[in-house]
C-alpha positions, 0 to 999 in steps of 0.5 A: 725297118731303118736301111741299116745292114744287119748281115752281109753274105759272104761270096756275094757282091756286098761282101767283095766291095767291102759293105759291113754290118752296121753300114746305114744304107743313105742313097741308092743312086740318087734316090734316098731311102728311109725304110729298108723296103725302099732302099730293097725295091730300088736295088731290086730294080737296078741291080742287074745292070749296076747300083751305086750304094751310099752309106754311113759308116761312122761319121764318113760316107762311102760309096760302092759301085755293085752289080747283082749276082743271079740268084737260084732259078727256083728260089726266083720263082717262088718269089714270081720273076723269072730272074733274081739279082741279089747283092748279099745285104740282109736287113737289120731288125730291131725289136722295139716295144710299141703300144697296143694300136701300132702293134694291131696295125703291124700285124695286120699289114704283115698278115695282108702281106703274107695273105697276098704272097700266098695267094700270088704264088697258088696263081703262079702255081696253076699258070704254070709259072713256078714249079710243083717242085716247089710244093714241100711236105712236113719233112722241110717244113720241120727243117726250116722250122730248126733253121729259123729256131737257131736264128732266135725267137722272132725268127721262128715266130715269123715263120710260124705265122707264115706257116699259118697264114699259107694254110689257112688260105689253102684250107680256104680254097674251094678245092 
């Protein structure tokens, strides 16, 4: 994905400052992202402490100063860290049509993605590192099923294969 925001929300730092949808994300800082994983890991690194955000706006640039926000304690966890800044940019995903090969290659890498996520947040399970509170039954599975059902299509198809790859690691474990 381009480093194009798709959504800001609102309350949040992004929102304040005044960034929109449709701003394309051109420097974080000094450094210069081409994908919205780089222009995310950049922002993850310095938002604590401040991030300067250049983006295209039109045909101008324009610059914002934005200091994350803590994000939900438990929600930090369950993505491994013991803190979470957030500054309310979500990305802006476009569907594309793309051959057979391209298409093999993007599901591969997002099932090793999500195969690697699962597996990190059992390991933080039993170290003790994330709550059991985390530990959600059928009941929150079918309401987070509705909610991504709202967002659209791509979004539930997303959680569905998430919703698989988790329990086949888990049917995997020798348990």
């Amino acid at each position: 994905d381009e480093p194009m925001i798709g959504e800001v929300v609102t309350g949040l730092p992004a929102a304040k400052a005044g960034l929109k949808k449709g701003d394309r994300v051109v420097a974080v800082g000094d450094f210069k992202p081409t994908t919205w994983l780089d222009m995310a890991q950049a922002i993850a690194a310095k938002a604590g402490e401040g991030v300067k955000l250049t983006v295209q706006r039109g045909a101008e640039e324009l610059s914002f100063d934005l200091k994350g926000e803590l994000s939900d304690k438990d929600e930090a966890e369950a993505l491994g860290t013991s803190q979470r800044y957030q500054i309310g940019i979500i990305v802006d995903g476009k569907i594309r049509s793309v051959g057979v090969g391209e298409a093999f290659m993007n599901a591969s890498t997002e099932i090793v993605v999500l195969t690697k996520l699962t597996l990190f947040g059992i390991v933080r399970m039993i170290s003790g590192n994330i709550s059991p509170k985390n530990i959600r039954g059928p009941i929150f599975i079918f309401h987070k099923a509705g909610e991504f059902a709202e967002k659209g299509v791509y979004p539930l198809f997303r959680f569905m294969m998430f919703l698989s790859i988790s329990l086949a690691v888990l049917n995997l474990l020798p348990v």
